[in-house]
VMD Tcl script that builds the backbone (N, CA, C; Angstrom):
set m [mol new atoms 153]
animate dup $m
set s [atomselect $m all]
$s set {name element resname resid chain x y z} {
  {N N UNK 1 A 26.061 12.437 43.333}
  {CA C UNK 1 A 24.878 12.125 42.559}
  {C C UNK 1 A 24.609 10.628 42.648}
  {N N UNK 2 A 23.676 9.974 42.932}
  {CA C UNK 2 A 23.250 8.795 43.345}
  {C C UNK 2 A 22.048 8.976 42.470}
  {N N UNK 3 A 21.966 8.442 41.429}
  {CA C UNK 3 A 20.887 7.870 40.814}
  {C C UNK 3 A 19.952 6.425 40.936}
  {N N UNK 4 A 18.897 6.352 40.951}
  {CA C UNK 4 A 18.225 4.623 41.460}
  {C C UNK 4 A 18.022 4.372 39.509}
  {N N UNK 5 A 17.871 3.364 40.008}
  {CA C UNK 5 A 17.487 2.518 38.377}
  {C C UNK 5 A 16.442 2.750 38.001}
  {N N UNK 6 A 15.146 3.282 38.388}
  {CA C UNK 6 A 14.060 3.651 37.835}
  {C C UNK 6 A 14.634 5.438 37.594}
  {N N UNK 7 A 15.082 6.098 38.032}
  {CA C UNK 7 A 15.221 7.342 37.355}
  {C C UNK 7 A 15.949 7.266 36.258}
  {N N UNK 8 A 17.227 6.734 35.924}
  {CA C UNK 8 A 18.264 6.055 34.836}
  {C C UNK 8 A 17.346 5.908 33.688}
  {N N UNK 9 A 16.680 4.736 34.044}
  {CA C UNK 9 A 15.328 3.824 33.129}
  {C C UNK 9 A 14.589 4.737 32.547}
  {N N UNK 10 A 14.063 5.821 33.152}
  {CA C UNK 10 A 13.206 6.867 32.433}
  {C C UNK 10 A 13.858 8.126 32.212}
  {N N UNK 11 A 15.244 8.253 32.607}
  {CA C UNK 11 A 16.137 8.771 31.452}
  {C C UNK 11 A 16.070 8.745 30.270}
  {N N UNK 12 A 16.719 7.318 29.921}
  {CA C UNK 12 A 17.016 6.384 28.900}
  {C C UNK 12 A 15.654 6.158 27.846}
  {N N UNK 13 A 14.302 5.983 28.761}
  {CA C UNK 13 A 13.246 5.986 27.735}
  {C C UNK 13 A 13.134 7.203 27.427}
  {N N UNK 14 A 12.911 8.424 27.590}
  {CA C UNK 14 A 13.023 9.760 26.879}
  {C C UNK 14 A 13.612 10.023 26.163}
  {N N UNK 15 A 14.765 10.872 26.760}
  {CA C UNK 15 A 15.875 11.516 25.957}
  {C C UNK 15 A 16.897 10.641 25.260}
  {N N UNK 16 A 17.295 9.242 26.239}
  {CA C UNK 16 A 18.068 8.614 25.231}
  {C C UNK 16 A 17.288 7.935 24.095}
  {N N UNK 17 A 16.296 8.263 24.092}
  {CA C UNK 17 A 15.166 7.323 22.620}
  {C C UNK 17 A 15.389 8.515 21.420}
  {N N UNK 18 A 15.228 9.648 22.126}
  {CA C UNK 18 A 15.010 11.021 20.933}
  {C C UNK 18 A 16.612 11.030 20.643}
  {N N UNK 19 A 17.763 10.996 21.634}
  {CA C UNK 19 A 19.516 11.029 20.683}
  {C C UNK 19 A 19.549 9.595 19.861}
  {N N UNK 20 A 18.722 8.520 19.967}
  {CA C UNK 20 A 19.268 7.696 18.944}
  {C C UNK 20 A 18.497 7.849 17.899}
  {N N UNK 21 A 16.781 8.514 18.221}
  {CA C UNK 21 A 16.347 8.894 16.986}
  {C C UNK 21 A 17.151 9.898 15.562}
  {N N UNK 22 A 17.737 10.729 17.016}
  {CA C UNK 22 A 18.157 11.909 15.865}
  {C C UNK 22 A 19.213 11.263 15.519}
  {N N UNK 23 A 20.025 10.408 16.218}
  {CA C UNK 23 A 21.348 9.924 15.478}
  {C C UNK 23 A 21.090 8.934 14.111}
  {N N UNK 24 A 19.891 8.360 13.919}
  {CA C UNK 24 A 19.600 7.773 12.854}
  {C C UNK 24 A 19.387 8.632 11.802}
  {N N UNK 25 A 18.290 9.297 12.170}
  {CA C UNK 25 A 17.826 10.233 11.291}
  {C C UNK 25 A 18.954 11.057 10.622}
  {N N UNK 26 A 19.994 11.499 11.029}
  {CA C UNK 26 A 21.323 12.062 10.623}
  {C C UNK 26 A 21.732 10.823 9.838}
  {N N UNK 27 A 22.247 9.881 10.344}
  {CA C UNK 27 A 23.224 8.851 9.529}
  {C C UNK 27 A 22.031 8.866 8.061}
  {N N UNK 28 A 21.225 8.588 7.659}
  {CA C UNK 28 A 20.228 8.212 7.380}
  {C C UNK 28 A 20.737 9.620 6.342}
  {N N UNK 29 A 20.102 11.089 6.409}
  {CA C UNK 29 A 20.182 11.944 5.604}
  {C C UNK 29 A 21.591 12.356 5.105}
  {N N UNK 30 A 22.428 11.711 5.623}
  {CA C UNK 30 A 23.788 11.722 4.995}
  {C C UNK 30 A 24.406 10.745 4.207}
  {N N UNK 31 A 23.578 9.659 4.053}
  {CA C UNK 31 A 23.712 8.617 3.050}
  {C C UNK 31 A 23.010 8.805 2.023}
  {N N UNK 32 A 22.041 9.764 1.950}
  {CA C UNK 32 A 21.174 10.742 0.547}
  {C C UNK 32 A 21.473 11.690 0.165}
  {N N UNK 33 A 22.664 12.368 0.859}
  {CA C UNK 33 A 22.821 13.380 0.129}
  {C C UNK 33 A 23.782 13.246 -1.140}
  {N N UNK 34 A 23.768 14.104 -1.952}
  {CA C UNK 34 A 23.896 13.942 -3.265}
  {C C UNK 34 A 25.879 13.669 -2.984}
  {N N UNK 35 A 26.757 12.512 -3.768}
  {CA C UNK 35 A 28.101 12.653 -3.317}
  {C C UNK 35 A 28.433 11.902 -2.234}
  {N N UNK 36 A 27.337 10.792 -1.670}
  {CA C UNK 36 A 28.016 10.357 -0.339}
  {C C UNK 36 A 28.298 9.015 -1.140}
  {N N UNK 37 A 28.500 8.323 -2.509}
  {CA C UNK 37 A 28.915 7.421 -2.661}
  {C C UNK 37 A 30.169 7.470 -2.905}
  {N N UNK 38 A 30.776 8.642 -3.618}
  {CA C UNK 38 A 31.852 8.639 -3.978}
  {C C UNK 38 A 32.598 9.004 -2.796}
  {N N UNK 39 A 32.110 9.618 -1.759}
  {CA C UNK 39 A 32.707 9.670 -0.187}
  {C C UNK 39 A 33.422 8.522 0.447}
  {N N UNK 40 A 32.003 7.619 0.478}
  {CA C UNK 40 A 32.067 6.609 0.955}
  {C C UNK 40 A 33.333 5.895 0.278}
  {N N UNK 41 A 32.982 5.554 -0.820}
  {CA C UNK 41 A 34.315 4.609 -1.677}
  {C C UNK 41 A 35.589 5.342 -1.272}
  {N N UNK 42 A 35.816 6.681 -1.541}
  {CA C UNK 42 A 37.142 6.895 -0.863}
  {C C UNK 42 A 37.263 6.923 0.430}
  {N N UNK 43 A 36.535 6.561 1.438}
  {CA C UNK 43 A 36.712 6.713 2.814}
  {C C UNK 43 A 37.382 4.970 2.819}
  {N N UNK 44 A 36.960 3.802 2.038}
  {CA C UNK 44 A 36.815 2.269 1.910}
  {C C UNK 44 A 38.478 2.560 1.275}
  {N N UNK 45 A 39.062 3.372 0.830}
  {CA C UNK 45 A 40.010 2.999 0.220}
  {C C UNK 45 A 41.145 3.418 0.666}
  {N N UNK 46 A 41.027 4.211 2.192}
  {CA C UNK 46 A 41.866 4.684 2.743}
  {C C UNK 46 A 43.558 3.663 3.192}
  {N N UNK 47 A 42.959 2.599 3.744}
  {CA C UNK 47 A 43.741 1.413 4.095}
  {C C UNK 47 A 44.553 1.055 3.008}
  {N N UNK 48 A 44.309 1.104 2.197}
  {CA C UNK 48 A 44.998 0.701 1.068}
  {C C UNK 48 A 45.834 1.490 0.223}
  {N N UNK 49 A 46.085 2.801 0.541}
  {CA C UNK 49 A 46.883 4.218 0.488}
  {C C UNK 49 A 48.423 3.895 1.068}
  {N N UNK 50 A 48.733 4.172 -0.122}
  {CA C UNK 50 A 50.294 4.280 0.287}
  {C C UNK 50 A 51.246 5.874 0.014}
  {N N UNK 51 A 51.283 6.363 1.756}
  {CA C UNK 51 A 52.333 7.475 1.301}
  {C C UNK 51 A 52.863 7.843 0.626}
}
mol reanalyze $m
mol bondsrecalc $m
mol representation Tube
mol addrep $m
C-alpha cells in the first residue's frame, strides 16, 4: 500500500475530522452525565491509595 500525501490529506480531512468530532462529543457527554464528579475525584485519588 503506497499512499501519496494528497490521498492521506483527504483522509484526514474527512473521516479523521468526524473520529475527533465524535471523540469530543463523547468526552464532552460523559463529563454531564449525572456522577461523573464523584468519578472523577476518585479516579484523582487513585495515586494516593495505599494497599
Amino acid at each position: 500500500m503506497d499512499f501519496s500525501y494528497n490521498e492521506l490529506r483527504h483522509f484526514a480531512d474527512s473521516w479523521g475530522l468526524l473520529a475527533m468530532l465524535a471523540f469530543f462529543l463523547t468526552a464532552v457527554i460523559m463529563v454531564l452525565l449525572p456522577g461523573a464528579r464523584s468519578k472523577a475525584q476518585d479516579a484523582a485519588q487513585i495515586p494516593f491509595r495505599e494497599d
